[in-house]
KOLTOR-138232 format. One record per atom (N, C-alpha, C, O): residue in three letters; x, y, z. Coordinates in steps of 0.05 Angstrom, whole numbers, plus 5000, padded with zeros to 4 digits. Atoms other than C-alpha are relative to their C-alpha. Layout:
# KOLTOR-138232
ALAXYZ;...
# end
This chain:
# KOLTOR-138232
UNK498349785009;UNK459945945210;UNK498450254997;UNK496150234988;UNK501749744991;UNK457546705223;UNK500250104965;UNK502350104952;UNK499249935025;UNK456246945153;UNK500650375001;UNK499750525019;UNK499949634990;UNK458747775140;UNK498150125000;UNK497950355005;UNK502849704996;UNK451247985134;UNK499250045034;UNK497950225045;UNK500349844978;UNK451547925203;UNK501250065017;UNK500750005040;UNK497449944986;UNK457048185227;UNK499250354998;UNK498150464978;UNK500649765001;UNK456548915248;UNK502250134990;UNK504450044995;UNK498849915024;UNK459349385196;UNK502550135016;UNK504850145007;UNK497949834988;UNK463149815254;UNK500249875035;UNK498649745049;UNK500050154962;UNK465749635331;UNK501750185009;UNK503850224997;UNK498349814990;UNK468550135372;UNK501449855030;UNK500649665043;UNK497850154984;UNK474350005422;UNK500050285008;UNK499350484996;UNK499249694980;UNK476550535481;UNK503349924999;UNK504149715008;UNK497549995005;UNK484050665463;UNK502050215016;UNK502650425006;UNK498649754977;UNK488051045521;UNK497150255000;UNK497150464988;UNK502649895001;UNK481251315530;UNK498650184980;UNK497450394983;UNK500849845031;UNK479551525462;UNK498849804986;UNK499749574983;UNK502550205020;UNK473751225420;UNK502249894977;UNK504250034976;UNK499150045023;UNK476650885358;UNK498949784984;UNK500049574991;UNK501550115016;UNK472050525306;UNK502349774986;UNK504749834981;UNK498750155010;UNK474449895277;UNK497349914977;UNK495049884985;UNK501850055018;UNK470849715205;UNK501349714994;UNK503549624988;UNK500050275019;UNK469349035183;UNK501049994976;UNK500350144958;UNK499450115028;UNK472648745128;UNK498649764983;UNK498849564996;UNK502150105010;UNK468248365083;UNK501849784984;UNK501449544983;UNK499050175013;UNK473348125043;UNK502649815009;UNK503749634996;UNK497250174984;UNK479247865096;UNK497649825021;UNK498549605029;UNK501350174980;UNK472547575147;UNK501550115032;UNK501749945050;UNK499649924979;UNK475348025206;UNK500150235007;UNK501050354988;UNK499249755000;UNK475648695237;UNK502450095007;UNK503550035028;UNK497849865002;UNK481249105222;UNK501350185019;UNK500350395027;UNK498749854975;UNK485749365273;UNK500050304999;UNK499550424978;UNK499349705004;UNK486850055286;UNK501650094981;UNK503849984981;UNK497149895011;UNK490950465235;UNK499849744970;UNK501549774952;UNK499150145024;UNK489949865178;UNK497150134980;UNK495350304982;UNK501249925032;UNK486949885107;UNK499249764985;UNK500949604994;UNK499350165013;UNK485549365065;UNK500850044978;UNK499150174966;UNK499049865028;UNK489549494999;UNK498249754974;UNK497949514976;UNK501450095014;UNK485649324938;UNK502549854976;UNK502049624971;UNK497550095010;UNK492549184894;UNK499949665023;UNK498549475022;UNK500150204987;UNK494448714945;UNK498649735009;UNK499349495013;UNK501750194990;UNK488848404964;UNK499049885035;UNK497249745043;UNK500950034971;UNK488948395042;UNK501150295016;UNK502550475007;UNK500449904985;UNK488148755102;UNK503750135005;UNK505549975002;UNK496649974988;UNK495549115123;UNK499450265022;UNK498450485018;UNK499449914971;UNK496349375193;UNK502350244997;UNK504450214984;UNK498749775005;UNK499250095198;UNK500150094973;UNK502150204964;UNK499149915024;UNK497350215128;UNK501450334984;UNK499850504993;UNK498449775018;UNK501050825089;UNK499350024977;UNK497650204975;UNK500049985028;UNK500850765019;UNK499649684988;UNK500149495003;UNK497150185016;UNK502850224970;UNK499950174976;UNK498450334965;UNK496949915010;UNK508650364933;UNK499549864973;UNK499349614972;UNK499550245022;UNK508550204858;UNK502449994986;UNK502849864966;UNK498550075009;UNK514950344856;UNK502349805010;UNK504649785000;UNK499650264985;UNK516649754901;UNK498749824995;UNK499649594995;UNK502050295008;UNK510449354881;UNK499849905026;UNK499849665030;UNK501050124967;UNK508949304958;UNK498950285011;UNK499550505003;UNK501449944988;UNK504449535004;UNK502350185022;UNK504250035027;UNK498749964979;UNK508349985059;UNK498450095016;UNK497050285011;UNK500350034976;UNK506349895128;UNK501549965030;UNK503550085038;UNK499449984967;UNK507049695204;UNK502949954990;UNK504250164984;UNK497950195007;UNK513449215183;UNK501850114981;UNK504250054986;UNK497349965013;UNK517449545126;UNK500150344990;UNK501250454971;UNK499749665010;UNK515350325137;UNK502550165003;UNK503250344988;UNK496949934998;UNK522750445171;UNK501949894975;UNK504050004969;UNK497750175023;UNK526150005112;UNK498550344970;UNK499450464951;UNK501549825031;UNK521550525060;UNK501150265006;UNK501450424988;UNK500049704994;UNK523451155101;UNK503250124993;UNK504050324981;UNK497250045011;UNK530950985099;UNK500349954974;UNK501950104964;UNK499549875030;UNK530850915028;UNK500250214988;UNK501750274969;UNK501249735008;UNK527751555021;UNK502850205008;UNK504050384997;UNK498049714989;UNK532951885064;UNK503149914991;UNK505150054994;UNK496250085012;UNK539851445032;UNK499550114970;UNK501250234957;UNK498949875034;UNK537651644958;UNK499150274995;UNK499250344972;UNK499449685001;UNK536352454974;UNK502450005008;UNK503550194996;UNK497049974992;UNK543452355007;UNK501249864973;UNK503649904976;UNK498550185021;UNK545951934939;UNK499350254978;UNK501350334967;UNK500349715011;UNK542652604899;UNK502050104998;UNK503850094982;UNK498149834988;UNK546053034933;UNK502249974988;UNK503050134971;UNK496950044996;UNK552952674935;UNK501049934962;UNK503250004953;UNK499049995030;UNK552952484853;UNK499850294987;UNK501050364967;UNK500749735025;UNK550253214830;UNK503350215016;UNK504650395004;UNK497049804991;UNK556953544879;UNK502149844996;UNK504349905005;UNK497450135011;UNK561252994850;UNK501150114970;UNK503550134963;UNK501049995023;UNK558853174780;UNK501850415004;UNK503850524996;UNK499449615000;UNK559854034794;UNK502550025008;UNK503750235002;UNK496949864996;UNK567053914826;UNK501249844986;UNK503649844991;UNK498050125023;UNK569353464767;UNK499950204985;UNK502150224975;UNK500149795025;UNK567354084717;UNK501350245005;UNK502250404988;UNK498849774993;UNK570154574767;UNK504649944992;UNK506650064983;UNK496850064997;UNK576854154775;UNK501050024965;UNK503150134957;UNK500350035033;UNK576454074697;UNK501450344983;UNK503450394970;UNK500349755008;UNK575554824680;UNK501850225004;UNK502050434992;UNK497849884989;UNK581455034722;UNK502549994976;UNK504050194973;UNK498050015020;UNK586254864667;UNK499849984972;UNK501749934956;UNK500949965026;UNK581754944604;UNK496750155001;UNK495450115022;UNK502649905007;UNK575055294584;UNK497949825013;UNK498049585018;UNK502250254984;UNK568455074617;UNK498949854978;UNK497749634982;UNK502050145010;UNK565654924555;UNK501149764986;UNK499949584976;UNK498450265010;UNK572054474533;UNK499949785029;UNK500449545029;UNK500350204980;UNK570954174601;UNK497049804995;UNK497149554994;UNK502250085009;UNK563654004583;UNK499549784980;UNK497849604979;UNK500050245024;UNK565953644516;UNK500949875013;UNK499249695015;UNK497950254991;UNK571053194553;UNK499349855020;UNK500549665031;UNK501650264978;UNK566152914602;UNK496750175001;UNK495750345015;UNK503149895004;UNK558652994571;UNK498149795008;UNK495849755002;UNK502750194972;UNK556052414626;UNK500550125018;UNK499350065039;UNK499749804971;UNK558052884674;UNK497350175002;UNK495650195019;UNK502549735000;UNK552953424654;UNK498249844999;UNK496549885017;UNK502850124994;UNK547752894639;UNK499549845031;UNK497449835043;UNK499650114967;UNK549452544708;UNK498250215011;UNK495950155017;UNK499749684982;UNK548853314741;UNK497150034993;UNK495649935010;UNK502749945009;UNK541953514703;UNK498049765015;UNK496849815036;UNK501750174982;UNK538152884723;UNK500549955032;UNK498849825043;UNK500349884979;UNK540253034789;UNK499450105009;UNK498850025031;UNK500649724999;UNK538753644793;UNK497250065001;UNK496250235016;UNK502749995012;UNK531653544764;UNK498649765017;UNK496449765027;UNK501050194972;UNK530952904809;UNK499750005031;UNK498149915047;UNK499850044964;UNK532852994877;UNK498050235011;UNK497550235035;UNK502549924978;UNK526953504893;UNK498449945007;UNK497650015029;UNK501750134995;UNK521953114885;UNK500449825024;UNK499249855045;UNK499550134972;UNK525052564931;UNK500050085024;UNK499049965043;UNK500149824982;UNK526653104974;UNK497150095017;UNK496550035040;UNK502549945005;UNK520553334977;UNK498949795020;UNK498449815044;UNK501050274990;UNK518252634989;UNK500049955032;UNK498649965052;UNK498349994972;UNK522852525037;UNK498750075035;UNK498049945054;UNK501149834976;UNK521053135084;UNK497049984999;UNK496350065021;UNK502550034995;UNK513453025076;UNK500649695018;UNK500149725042;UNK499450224982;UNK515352305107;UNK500950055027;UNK500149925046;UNK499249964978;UNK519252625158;UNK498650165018;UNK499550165041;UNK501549894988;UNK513853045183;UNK498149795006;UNK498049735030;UNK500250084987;UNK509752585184;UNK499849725030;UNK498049655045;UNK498550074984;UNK513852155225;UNK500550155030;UNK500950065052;UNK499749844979;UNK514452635270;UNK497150125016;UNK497150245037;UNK501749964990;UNK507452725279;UNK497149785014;UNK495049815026;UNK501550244996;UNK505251975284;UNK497849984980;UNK495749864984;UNK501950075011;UNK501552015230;UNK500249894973;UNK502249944959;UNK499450185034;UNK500451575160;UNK499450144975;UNK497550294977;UNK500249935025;UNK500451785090;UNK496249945002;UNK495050155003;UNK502750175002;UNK492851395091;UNK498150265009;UNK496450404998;UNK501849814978;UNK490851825154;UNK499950344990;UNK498050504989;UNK500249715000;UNK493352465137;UNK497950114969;UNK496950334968;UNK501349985024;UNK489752425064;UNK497149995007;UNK495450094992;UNK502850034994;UNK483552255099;UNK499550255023;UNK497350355030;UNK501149774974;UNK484652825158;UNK500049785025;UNK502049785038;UNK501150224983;UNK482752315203;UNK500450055027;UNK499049935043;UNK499049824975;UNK486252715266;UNK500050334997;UNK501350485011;UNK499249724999;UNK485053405238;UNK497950135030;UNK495950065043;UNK502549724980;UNK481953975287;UNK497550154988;UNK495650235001;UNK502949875012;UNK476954265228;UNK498549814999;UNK496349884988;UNK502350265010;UNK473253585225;UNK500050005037;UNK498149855041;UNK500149954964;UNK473853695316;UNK500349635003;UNK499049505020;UNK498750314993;UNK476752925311;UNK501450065022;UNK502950245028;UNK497950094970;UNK479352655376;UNK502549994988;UNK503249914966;UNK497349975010;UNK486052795376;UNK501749824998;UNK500749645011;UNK498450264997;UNK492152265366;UNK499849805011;UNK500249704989;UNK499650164985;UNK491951675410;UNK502449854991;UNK503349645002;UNK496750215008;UNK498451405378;UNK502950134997;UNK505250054992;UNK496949885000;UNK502752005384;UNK500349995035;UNK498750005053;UNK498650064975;UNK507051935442;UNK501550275013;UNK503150265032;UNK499249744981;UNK508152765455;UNK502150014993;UNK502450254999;UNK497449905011;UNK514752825429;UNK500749894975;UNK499949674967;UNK498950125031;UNK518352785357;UNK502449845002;UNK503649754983;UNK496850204991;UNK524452385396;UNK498649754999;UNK499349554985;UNK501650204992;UNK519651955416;UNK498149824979;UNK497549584980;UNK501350135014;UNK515551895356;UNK502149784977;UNK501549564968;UNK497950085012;UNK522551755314;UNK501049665001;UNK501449464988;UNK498450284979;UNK525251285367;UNK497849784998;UNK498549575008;UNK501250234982;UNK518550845369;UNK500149914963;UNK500249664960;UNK498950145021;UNK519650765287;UNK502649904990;UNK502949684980;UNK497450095000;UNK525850665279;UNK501849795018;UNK503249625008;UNK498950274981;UNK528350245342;UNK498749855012;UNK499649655024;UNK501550204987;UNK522849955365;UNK499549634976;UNK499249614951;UNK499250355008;UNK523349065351;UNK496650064978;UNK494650194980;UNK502250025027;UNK519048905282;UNK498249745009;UNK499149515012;UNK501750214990;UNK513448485303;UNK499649814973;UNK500249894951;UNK498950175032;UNK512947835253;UNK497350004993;UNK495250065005;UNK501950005011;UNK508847735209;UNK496749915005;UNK497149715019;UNK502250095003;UNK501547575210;UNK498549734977;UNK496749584981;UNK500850045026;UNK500947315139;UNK502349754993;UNK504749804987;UNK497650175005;UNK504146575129;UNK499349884968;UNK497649734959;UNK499550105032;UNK505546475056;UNK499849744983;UNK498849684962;UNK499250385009;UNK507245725046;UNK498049915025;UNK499349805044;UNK503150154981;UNK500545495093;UNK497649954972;UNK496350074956;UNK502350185031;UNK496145155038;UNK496750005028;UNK496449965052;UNK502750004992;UNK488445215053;UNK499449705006;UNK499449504990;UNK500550324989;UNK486844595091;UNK496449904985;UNK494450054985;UNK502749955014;UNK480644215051;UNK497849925019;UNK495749885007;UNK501749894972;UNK476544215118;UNK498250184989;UNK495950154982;UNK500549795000;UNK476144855105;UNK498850044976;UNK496650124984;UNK500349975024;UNK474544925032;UNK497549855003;UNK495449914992;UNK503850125004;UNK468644395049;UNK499050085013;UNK496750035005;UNK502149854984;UNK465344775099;UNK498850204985;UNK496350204984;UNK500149805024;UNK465345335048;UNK498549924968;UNK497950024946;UNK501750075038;UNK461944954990;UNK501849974985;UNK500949914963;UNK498449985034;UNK467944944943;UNK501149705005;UNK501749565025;UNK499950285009;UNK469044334907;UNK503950104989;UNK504250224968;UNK497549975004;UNK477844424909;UNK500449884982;UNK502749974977;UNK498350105017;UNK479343984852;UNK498650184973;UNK499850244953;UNK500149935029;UNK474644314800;UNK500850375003;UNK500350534985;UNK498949655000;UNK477745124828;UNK501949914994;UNK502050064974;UNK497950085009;UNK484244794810;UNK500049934981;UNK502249984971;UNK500950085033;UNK481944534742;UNK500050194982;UNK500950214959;UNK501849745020;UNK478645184722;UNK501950244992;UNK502650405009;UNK498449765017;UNK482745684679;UNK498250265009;UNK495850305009;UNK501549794991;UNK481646314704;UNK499650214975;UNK498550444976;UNK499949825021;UNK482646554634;UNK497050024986;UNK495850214975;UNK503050005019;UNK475846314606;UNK497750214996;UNK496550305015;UNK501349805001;UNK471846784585;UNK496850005009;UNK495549844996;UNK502650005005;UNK464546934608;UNK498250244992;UNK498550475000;UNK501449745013;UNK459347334569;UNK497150005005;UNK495849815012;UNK502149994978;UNK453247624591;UNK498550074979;UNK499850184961;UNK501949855014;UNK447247814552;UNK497550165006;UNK496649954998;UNK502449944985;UNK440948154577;UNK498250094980;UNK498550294965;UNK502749935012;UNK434248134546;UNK498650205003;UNK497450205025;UNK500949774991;UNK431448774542;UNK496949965000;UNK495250085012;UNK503150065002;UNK424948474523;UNK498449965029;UNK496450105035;UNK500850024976;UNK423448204595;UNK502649985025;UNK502649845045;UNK498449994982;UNK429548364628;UNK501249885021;UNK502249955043;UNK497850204992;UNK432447784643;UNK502449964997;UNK503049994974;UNK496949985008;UNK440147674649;UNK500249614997;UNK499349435010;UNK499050275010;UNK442647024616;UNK503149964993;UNK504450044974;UNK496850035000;UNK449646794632;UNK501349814985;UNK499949614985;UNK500250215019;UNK452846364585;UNK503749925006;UNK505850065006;UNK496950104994;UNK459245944601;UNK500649684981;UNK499349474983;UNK499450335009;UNK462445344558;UNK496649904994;UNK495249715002;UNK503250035014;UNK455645404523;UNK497249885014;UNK494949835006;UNK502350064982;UNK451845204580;UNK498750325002;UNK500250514997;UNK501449824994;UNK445845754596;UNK498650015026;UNK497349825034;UNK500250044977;UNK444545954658;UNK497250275003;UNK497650504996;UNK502549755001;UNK436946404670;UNK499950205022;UNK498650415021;UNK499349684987;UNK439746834733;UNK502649955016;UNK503449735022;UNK497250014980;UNK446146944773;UNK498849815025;UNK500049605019;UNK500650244983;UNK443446474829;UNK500549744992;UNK502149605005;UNK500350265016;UNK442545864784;UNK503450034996;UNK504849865006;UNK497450035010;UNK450046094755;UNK501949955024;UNK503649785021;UNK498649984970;UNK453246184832;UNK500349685004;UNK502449555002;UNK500850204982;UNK450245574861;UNK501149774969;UNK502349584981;UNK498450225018;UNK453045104793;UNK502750004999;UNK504049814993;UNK496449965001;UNK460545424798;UNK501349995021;UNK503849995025;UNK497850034971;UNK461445374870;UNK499349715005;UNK500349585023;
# end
């Protein structure tokens, strides 16, 4: 088994004849496709990364960036449509009494209308920063990094496709490739023994337990101390827990 110290840190690939660097991942054991990230929340590698989302509690990428974009664009349209539901109940209201007796006789209207009002720019907002860049092929990830600007003289796109019909059409209608990542696949213990780990006592072990560290300043040794055993360096402690 190739261990990651020697695996080279970077590997370049010719992409519609454009250089494009692919970085090792240290912590998935493979190099990362074009366009991915590994998210640290998450814990793995995600292909076409963007963001993650904490107000989904997911990662958005290759797979559910059209499902994230259409949200974006049904609840600036749900804005919209409650804050001009809200202004022509007060208008219809007002027509046959005072605005401000209209105001008493439906005061979830006004609070409806205000958090509307005070919400939907931001989404908006949101929204159209998504829709640009959508239209420009490029990711929340990328564009924060530059990663295609002209002041850094980066090679230009290799994933826009020259038109905004085009870039639209290849998120939105193009077939969702499946997953990579199978959920209910249990680590075969093959595998786990090639690896050194002893599977019944990582299954035993509470991940709650606490360990505390002390370091001798006298001769600057670190002494690890677990379930009262003492351990005289991280090597000795490694090589007893795996």
């Amino acid at each position: 088994m190739v261990s990651n110290f020697q695996m080279p840190r970077y590997k370049e690939i010719i992409l519609k004849g454009k250089t494009v660097k692919l970085k090792y991942c240290f912590t998935c054991k493979l190099y990362r496709p074009p366009r991915s990230s590994h998210c640290s929340v998450c814990d793995n590698c995600v292909e076409r990364f963007d963001h993650h989302c904490p107000w989904v509690a997911n990662c958005i990428g290759k797979r559910n960036y059209r499902f994230f974009y259409m949200f974006l664009v049904s609840l600036s349209i749900l804005c919209v449509y409650i804050l001009a539901c809200n202004i022509t109940n007060i208008v219809l209201r007002s027509q046959s009494q005072l605005v401000a007796d209209a105001i008493k006789a439906t005061p979830i209207t006004v609070v409806q209308a205000v958090i509307c009002f005070f919400s939907m720019w931001s989404i908006m907002c949101l929204c159209g920063y998504h829709t640009y860049l959508i239209s420009s092929e490029v990711s929340t990830n990328e564009d924060i990094k530059e990663s295609y600007s002209k002041k850094r003289n980066e090679n230009s796109n290799p994933f826009d496709r020259g038109s905004i019909c085009l870039n639209f059409a290849n998120l939105l209608c193009s077939s969702i490739s499946p997953s990579l990542i199978n959920l209910r696949e249990t680590i075969p213990r093959k595998l786990v023994n090639e690896n050194n780990y002893n599977f019944d006592q990582l299954r035993s072990t509470n991940a709650a337990k606490t360990i505390s560290s002390s370091v001798d300043a006298r001769d600057n040794s670190l002494t690890l101390y677990q379930n009262g055993t003492s351990f005289n360096n991280t090597r000795q402690f490694i090589i007893e827990n795996v």
